[in-house]
C-alpha positions as CSV (number, residue, x, y, z in Angstrom):
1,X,76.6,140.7,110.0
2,X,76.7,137.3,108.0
3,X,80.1,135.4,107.6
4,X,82.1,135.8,104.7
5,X,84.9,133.6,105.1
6,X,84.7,130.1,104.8
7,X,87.4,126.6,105.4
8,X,86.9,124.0,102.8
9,X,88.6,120.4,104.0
10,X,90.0,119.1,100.8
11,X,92.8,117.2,102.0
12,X,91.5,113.5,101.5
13,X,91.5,110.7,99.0
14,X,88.3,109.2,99.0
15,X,89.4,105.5,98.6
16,X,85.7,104.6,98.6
17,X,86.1,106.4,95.6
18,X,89.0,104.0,93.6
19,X,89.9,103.8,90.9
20,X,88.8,107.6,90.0
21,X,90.7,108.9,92.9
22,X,94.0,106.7,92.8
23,X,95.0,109.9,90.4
24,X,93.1,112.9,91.9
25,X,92.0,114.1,94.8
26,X,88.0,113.1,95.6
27,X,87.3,116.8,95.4
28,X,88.5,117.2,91.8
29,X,85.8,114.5,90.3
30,X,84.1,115.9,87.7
31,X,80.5,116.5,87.4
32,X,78.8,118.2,84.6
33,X,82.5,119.1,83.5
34,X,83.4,120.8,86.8
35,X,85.3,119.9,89.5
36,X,82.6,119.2,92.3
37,X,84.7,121.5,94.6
38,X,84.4,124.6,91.8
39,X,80.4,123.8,91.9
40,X,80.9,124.4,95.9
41,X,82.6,127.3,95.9
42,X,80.4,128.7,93.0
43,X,77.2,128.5,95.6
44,X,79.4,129.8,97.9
45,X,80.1,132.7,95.9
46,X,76.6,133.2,95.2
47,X,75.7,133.0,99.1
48,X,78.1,135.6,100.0
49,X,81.7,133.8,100.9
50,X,83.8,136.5,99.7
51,X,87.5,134.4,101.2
52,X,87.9,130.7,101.5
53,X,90.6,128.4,103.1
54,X,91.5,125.3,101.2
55,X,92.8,122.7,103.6
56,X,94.6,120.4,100.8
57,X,97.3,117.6,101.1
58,X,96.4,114.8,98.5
59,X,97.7,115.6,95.0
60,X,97.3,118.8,96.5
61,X,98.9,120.6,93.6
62,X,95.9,119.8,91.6
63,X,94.1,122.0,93.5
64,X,96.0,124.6,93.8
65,X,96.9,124.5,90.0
66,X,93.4,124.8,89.0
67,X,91.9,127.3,91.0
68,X,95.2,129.0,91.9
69,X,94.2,132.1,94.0
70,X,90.5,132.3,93.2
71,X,90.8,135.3,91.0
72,X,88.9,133.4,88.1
73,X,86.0,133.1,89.9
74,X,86.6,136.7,92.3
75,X,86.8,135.1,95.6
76,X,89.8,135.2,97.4
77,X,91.4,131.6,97.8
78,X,94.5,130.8,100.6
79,X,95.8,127.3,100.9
80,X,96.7,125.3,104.6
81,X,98.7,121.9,103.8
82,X,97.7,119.0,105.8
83,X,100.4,116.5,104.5
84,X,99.3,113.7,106.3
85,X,95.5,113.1,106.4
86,X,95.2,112.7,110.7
87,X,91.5,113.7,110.3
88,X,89.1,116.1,110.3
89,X,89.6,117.9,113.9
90,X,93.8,117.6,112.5
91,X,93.3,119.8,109.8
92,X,91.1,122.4,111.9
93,X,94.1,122.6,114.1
94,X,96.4,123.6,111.0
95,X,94.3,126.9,111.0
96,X,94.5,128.1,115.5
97,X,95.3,131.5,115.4
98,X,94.1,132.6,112.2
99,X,90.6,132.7,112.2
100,X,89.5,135.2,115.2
101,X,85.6,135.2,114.2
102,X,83.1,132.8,113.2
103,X,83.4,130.9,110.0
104,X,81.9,128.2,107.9
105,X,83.3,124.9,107.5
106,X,82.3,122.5,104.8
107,X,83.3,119.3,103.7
108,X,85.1,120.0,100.4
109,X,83.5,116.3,99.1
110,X,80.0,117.5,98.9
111,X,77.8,120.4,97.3
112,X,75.8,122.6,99.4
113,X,73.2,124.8,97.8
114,X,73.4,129.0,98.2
115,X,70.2,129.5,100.0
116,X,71.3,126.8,102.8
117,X,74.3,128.9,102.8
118,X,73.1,132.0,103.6
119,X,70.8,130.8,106.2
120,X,73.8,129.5,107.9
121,X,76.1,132.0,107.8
122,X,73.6,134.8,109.4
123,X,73.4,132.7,112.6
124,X,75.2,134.0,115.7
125,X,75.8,130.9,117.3
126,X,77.9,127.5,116.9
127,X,75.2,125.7,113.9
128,X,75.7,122.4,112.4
129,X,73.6,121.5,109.3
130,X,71.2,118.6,109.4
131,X,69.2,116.5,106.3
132,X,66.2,114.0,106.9
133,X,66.6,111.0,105.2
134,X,64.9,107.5,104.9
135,X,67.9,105.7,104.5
136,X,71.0,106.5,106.9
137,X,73.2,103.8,106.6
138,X,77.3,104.1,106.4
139,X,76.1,108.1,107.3
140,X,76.9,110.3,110.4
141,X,73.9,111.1,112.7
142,X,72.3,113.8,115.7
143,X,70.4,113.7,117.8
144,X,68.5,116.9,118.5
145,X,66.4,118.4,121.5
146,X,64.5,121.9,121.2
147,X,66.4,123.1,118.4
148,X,69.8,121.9,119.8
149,X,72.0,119.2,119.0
150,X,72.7,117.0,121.7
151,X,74.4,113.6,120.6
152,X,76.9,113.3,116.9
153,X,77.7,109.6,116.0
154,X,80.1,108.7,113.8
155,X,78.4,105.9,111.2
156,X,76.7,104.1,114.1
157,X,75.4,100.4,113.4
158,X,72.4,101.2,115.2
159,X,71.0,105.0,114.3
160,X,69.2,106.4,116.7
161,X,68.0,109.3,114.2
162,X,67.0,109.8,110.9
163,X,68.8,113.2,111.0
164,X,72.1,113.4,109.0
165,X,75.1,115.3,109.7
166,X,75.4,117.0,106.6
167,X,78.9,118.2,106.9
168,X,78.5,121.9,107.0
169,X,79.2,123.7,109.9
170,X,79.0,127.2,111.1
171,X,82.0,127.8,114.1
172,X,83.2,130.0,116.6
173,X,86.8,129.9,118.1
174,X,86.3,128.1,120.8
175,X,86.3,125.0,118.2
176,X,90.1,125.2,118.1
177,X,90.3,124.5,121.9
178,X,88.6,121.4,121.5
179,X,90.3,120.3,118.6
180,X,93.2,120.6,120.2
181,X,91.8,118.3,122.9
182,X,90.4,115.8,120.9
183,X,91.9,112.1,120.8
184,X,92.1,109.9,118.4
185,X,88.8,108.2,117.3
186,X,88.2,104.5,116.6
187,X,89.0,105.4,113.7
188,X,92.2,105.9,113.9
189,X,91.8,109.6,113.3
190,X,91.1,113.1,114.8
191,X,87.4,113.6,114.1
192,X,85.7,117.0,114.4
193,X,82.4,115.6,115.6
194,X,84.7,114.3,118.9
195,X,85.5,118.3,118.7
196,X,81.8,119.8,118.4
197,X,80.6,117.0,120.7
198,X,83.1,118.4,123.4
199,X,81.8,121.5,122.7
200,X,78.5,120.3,123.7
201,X,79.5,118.4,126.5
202,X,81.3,121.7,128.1
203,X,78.2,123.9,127.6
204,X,78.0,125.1,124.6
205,X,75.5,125.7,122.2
206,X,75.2,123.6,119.1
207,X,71.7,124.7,116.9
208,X,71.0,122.7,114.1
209,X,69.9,123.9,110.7
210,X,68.0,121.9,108.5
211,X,69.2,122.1,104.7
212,X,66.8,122.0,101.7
213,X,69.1,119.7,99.5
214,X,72.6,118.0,99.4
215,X,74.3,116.2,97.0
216,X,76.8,113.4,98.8
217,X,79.1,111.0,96.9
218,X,80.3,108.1,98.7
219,X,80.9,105.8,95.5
220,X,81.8,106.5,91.9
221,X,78.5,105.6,90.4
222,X,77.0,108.5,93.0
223,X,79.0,110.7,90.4
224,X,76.7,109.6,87.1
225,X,73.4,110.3,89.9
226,X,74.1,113.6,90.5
227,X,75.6,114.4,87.0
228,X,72.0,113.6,85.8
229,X,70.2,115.7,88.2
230,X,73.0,118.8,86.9
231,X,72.6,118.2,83.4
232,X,68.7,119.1,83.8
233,X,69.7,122.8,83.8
234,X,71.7,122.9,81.0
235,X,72.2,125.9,78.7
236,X,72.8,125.3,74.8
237,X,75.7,127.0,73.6
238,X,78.2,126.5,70.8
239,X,81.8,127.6,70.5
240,X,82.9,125.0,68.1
241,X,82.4,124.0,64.4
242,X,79.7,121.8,63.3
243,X,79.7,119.9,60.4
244,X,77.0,119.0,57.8
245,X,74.0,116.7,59.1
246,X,74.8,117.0,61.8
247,X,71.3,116.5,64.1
248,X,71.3,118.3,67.6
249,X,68.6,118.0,70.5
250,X,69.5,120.4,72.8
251,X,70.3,121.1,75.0
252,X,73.9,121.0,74.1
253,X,76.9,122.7,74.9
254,X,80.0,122.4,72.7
255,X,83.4,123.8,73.6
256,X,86.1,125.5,71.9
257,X,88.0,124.4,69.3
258,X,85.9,121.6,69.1
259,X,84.4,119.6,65.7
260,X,81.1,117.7,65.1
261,X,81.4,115.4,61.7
262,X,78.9,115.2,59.4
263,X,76.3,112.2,60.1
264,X,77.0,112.8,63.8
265,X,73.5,112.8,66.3
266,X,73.2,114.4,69.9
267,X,70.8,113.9,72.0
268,X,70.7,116.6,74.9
269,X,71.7,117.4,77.5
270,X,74.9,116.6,76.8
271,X,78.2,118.6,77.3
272,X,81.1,118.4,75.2
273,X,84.9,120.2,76.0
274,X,86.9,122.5,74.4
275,X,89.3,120.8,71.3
276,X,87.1,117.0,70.9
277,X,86.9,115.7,67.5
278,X,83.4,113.5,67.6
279,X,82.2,112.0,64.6
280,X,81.6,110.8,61.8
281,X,78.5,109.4,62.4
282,X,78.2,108.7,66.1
283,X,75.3,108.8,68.6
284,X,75.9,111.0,71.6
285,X,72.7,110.3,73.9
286,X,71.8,112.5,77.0
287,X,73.8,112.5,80.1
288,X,76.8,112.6,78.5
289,X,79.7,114.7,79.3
290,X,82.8,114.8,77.1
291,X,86.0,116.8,78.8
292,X,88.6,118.3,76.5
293,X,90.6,117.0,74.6
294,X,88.7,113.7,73.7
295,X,88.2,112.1,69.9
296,X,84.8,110.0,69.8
297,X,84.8,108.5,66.7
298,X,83.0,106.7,64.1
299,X,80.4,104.9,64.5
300,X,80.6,105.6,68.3
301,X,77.4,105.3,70.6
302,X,77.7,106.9,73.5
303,X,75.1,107.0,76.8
304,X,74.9,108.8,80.3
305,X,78.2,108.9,80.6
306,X,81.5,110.7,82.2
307,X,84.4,110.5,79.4
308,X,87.4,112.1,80.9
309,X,90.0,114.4,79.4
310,X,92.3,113.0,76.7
311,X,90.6,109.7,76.2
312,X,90.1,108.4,72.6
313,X,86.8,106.4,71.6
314,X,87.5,106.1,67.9
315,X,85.5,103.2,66.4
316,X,82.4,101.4,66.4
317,X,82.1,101.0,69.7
318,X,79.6,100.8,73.1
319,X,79.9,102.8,76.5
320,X,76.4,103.3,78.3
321,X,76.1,104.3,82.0
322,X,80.2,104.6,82.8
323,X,82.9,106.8,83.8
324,X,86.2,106.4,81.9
325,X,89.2,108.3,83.0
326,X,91.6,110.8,81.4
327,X,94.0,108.9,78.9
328,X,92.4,105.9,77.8
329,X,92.2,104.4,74.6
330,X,89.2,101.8,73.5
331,X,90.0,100.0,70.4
332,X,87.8,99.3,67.7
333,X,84.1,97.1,68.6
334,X,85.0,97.4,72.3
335,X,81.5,97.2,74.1
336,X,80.9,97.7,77.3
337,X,77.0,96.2,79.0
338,X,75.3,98.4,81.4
339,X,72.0,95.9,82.0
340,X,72.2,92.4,83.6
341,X,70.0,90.0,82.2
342,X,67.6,89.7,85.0
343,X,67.1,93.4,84.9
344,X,68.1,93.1,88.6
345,X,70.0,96.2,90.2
346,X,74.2,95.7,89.4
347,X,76.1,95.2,92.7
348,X,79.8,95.8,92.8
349,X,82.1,94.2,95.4
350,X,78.7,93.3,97.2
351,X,77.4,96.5,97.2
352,X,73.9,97.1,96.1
353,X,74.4,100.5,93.8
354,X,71.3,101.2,93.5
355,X,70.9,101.7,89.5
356,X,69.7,99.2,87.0
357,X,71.6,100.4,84.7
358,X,75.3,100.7,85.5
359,X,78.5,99.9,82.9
360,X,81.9,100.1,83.7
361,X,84.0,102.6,85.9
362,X,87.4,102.9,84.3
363,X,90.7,104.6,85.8
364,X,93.2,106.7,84.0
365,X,95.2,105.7,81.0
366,X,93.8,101.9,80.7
367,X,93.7,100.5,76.9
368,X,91.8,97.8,75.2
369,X,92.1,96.0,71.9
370,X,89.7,95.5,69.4
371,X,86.5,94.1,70.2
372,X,87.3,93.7,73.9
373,X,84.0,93.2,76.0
374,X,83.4,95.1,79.4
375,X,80.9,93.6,81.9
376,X,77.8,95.5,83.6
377,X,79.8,96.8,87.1
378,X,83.3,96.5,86.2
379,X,85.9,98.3,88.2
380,X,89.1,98.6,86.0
381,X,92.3,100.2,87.8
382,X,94.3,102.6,85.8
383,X,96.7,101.3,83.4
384,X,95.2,98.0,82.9
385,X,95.6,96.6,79.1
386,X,92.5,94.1,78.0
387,X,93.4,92.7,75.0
388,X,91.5,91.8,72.1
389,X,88.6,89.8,72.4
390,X,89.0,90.1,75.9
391,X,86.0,90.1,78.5
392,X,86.8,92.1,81.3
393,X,84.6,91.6,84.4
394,X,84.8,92.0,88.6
395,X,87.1,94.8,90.3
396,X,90.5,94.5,87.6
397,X,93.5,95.5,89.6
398,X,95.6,98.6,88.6
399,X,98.6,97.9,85.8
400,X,96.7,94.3,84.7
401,X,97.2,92.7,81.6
402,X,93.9,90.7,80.7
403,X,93.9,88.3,77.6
């Protein structure tokens, strides 16, 4: 009989993830105007997961605001609070005594498709999920032998494997007695790995699974990779009011209560949220995704980008390849590059992202005055004012005043 209840670990931060998740828990990012954890649980759904167990503690009531007990979406949804975030084997002890059968555990930070799914969950034995990949680096790895997994390393400097732990796990009971035996890591923290590789080392059987797909986010411009590859799929629909010439290339989807001035072109896919005022006479090119609640205004031009909920574009102004957060405000000609001028890939803090094309990622509630410039790979900490004329570059500091 296949398992139908699942433990989702959403209990952590993701500071890789600053400035997004200074306000939000990792597992509420948006992507394609969903929280990623509502995508995960919607493939769960469809693979069979009938109950699932939130392990939350970071801005936990987030969570639990939004997806409340489940009944929305028909799947029964309990909560476990892990108010300090010890680690991955801490929060599986939070849950000895209630689970009696097998289960699946998945990392609330990552999407896992519905096919993968139900191949794990028919298994009868302790299975851990594996993906091949070329390029392994800051990710945990197996080793395997006939089938089995033998060896689980925790972001190794040397990898002996290509094989990645994908962070989905099918369990049996017996995990909870070596959670409760597991020490503290390097790390500073209780890992599950140290659990399952006890679990090994005492004789039990750990099969691997390999998974056909997996989408992982370790840094906020992962979030505009994966938003493209969700927006291919997109179906048109329109519960708002459009105005006259108006040009749309769907596929578009506009939400309630939601207006299109006249003049105004969109280029799908794009998504926009219930109760935005875009327009007149802006450019909305594909990738885009607009929450609720935003006004994108005149002569605004806007491209492969994640505009959060309440933040105001009005006038004549630039954001291409970025992720602004919920409450901002851009003043009028503020512009903001997304292409260096050797065409090379942008780097932030050192990091090589990986896209030649990359603008600004923007925390919550940060305002800029008119004509304020933004530089290609700008990191901008909520509730940072750049004033007018301004150009803002680097990683900015939450609550900074640049002038």
């Amino acid at each position: 009989m296949a398992v139908t209840r699942a433990v989702i670990l959403a209990a952590g931060e993701g500071k890789r993830m600053h400035p997004l998740t200074c306000t939000r828990p990792k597992v509420m990012l948006p992507l394609a105007n969903k929280p990623i954890l509502e995508h995960l649980m919607l493939e769960m759904k469809l693979a069979g997961i009938q109950e699932i167990i939130l392990v939350v503690g970071y801005y936990d009531d987030q969570i639990r605001n939004y997806f409340d007990d489940g009944g929305k979406w028909e799947i029964n949804i309990r909560y476990c609070c892990q108010r300090k975030q010890l680690g991955t084997a801490d929060a599986l002890r939070l849950l000895d005594g209630t689970l009696k059968e097998s289960f699946l555990l998945v990392n609330g930070d990552s999407i896992f498709y519905h096919e993968d799914i139900s191949r794990l969950t028919v298994q009868t034995e302790n299975v851990l999920s594996i993906i091949k990949l070329p390029d392994v680096t800051g990710l945990g790895v197996v080793e395997v032998k006939e089938g089995q997994v033998t060896r689980i390393y925790e972001k190794t400097v040397k990898p002996p494997s290509q094989l990645v732990n994908a962070g989905m796990y099918l369990l049996s009971p017996d995990i909870f007695e070596a959670a409760k035996k597991t020490a503290r890591s390097m790390r500073g923290e209780y890992e599950l790995t140290d659990s399952i590789q006890m679990l090994i080392d005492t004789g039990h059987k750990v099969l691997c699974q390999e998974i056909g797909s997996w989408l992982n986010f370790s840094f906020p411009w992962d979030l505009l990779t994966v938003n493209e590859k969700m927006m291919k799929d997109l179906a048109s629909q329109n519960l708002g009011e459009i105005g006259p010439n108006v040009v749309i290339e769907e596929p578009v989807s506009v939400g309630k209560g939601s207006v299109i001035r006249s003049g105004t072109c969109i280029s799908g896919p794009v998504i926009i949220g219930d109760n935005c005022d875009i327009g007149p006479n802006c450019f909305i090119r594909a990738g885009t995704v607009i929450a609720g609640n935003c006004h994108i205004g005149a002569g605004v031009e806007l491209k492969n980008s994640i505009i959060m909920s309440g933040t105001k574009i009005p006038h004549l102004s630039y954001v291409g390849d970025s992720i602004i957060g919920e409450g901002c405000n851009l003043g009028a000609g503020t512009k903001v590059a997304n292409l260096r001028l050797d065409r090379q890939n942008v780097r932030v803090d050192g990091i090589n992202t990986g896209r030649r094309k990359l603008g600004a990622i923007i925390g919550d509630n940060v305002q800029t005055g008119i004509n304020a410039s933004i530089n290609v790979g700008t990191m901008i900490g909520n509730n940072t004012v750049i004033g007018p004329g301004a150009l803002a570059s680097g990683n900015i500091s939450p609550g900074s005043k640049i002038f």
